[in-house]
Structures are given as structure tokens and as C-alpha cells.
C-alpha angles and dihedrals in degrees: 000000000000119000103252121182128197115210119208128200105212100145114097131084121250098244090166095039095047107235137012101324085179095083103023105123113241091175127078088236097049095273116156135199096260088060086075111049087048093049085050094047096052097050082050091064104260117143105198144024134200117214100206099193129143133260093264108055093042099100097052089038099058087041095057084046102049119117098005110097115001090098088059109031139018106262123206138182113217114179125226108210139190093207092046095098130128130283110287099023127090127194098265111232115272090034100123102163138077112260099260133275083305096066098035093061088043079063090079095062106155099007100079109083104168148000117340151193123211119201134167121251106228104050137084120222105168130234106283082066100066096043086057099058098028087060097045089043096062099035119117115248142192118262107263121174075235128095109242111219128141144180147206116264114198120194111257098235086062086053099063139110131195097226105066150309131323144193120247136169100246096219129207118191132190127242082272093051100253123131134256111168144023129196130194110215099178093189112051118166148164111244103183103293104357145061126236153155139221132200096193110059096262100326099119129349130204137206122266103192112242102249096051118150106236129196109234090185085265113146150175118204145169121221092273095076088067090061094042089055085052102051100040095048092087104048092044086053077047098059093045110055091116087058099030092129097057102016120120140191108236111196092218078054090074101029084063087049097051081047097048092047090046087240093125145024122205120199115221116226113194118205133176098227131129123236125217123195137169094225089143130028084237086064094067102098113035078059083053090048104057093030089065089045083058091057105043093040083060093248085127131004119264085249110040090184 
């Protein structure tokens, strides 16, 4: 069986949500939504997780993840940390986050010694999800002078909440399902029956066609990405200087580069779940809600630990 890590971005603050949504229980039984991603990846076939989380959070983190897993699956810390930047650049004074997705994956330098998946913590993307990428992941390909690497893409409509907007990665695939763009729209809403984005806080809004394939920050990648992170990291600290206080290194960021470089090729992997997500405080129950369906409908067992 082929060693297959899950990496798990736990480590921002939830500024919409108002508070660390990470560990905020969504079960009646504490259960939040990390639990199961962990408990899907591991029936997928995955053997180990890293937690990427801060300093600061470390103590009540580890706290919320005792006990629950380490009987089933390898468990690792990575830190991500705001002073971990390369030689000849300092964190410039009135930084306080982390560095972006891309730097919070780089944290596990040296630890990652196959192929991985990297998720965010505190969504839900549903079994299905994690089988997908679990199984292209470990199939055996031909040799390309490409990286493979591939994601989930979920349907926008399944990516939604009713509270407000959200960001999602816009994708475009070929006649084979790889991808060959991604587009951040930061600001995503319903507007009665539609769904559409605005660049201009609210000046004007445009249509995003129900159907579309949307990035959820799920992906499948081999060891190279890790270099790649590394090496690009400069010169992306480099390009930014005139935003150095608010930049960030978005790991689709550098998946579209490598694209765009033909240094890489992602698979797409379309699924029909439905995502759940605590992006605003208002968003909690209806989490709760279908959590519990899942349960009682036998999707997962009333104790998943």
C-alpha cells in the first residue's frame, strides 16, 4: 500500500466567522468539522495527516485532537509560522498573518514523503472527495516531463451559503478534464435565482453559470510541489514589496503558474457533493443540521471516534 498523506490547513483565524471556527464543535458529541475529513480520508485509504496550525493555537488544538485518531492513522504538527521566510527577507513591521495556503503547505518541509492531499480545515467536502483523490493519487501513470498532479472540483451551486459571499477558484478544463485556468472571484453570491460576482464591492455584479466547476482549496499532489513552494517563495516576497503588509501566497496561485509554464497538468476530478462550511457564524446550523442527517441516515456512525 502506498504511503498517502492528508494535509490539513488549520492554521487562520476565522476573521468572518468571528472566532476559531476550527475547533468550534458542529456534533452533538464535539465533533468538529476536521473529524470528518480525517474519518473520510482514512476510509479512503490515506495513513497519515498533518495538522498545519500556529503557535498559538497549538495547546487548545492538540487538546480538541487527542485521543481521536492515533490508533487509526499517523498524526503530525507542522507551524505555520510568520518568521519562517526565506534567507535575506525579514517580516516587515505591522505583518501579523501567516503568508497564505502556499506557505502553510511549505511548513511541512521535510516531513512530506510522498504523494499528498491538501484540504482546508474547516470545510466539509463529503466522502466521495477524498476517494477521488485517494485513488488518482495512487494510480500508476505514465512518465510525462509534467508534474501530475489533480483536484476536486465541486459545482458552484453546491459551494454556496445563504449568508453572504464567498471566495472560490472559477475553473476551466480541456476536452480530457484538466485544467487550464483558475480564477479567483473573492465576492460570490446568490441573487435570487442566480449566482454571481462583483469586483467592485457591489457596483456592479456579473453572472457565474450554474454547473461551473469551482476550486474548494482540495488537492492532489506529488513531492515536487514542495520544491516548487520553496523556490518560488522569494521571488514571490520579491514581487510584492509594494503589498508586503497584506500579500499573501495563495497555493492556486502557483498551481496556475506551473499551468501556465507547462510545468504541470491537474486533473480535474468533478464530484456532486455538497460542501458545508462555517464562513460566517450564521452558517453553524445548518452544518449541524446536515451533519446530523448524515448520521442518522447511516453515512457516518453516531460516534466517529
Amino acid at each position: 500500500m502506498k504511503n498517502v498523506t492528508l494535509v490539513v490547513m488549520a492554521a487562520g483565524m476565522g476573521s468572518r466567522y468571528g472566532g476559531l471556527k476550527q475547533i468550534d464543535p458542529v456534533g452533538d458529541k464535539g465533533e468538529i468539522i476536521i473529524d470528518y475529513s480525517v474519518f473520510d480520508a482514512i476510509e479512503a485509504g490515506f495513513n497519515r495527516v498533518i495538522f498545519v496550525i500556529k503557535h498559538e493555537i497549538e495547546e487548545d488544538f492538540k487538546r480538541i485532537m487527542q485521543g481521536k485518531f492515533e490508533d487509526r492513522v499517523r498524526v503530525d504538527y507542522a507551524y505555520q509560522d510568520i518568521h519562517n521566510v526565506p534567507e535575506g527577507f525579514t517580516v516587515p513591521e505591522g505583518r501579523v498573518k501567516p503568508w497564505g495556503t502556499g506557505h502553510a503547505v511549505l511548513a511541512c518541509e521535510g516531513m512530506i514523503d510522498g504523494p499528498f492531499a491538501v484540504i482546508n480545515a474547516d470545510d466539509y467536502y463529503g466522502k466521495e472527495t477524498f476517494t477521488l483523490i485517494y485513488d488518482e493519487l495512487t494510480k500508476e501513470k505514465e512518465p510525462s516531463d509534467q508534474y501530475d498532479f489533480c483536484m476536486v472540483g465541486f459545482k458552484i451551486e453546491n459551494t454556496l451559503t445563504e449568508n453572504g459571499s464567498v471566495a472560490r477558484g472559477v475553473c476551466e478544463t480541456d476536452s480530457e478534464g484538466y485544467l487550464t485556468t483558475i480564477t479567483e472571484r473573492t465576492k460570490i453570491a446568490k441573487r435570487g435565482s442566480e449566482i454571481m460576482f462583483t469586483e467592485d464591492d457591489g457596483e456592479t455584479w456579473e453572472p457565474i453559470p450554474h454547473g461551473s466547476t469551482v476550486s474548494m482549496n482540495c488537492w492532489g499532489f506529488s513531492m515536487d510541489m514542495m520544491k516548487e513552494l520553496k523556490e518560488r517563495f522569494s521571488g514571490f516576497l520579491e514581487k510584492s514589496k509594494d503589498n508586503i503588509l497584506k500579500c499573501e501566497y495563495f497555493l492556486p496561485f502557483v498551481v496556475d503558474d506551473l499551468l501556465k509554464e507547462g510545468k504541470a497538468r491537474v486533473k480535474v476530478l468533478d464530484t456532486k457533493e455538497k460542501w458545508y462550511g462555517v464562513t460566517y457564524r450564521a452558517d453553524k446550523q445548518a452544518v449541524c443540521d446536515a451533519l446530523q442527517a448524515k448520521r442518522d441516515a447511516g453515512i457516518y456512525p453516531q460516534h466517529l471516534y
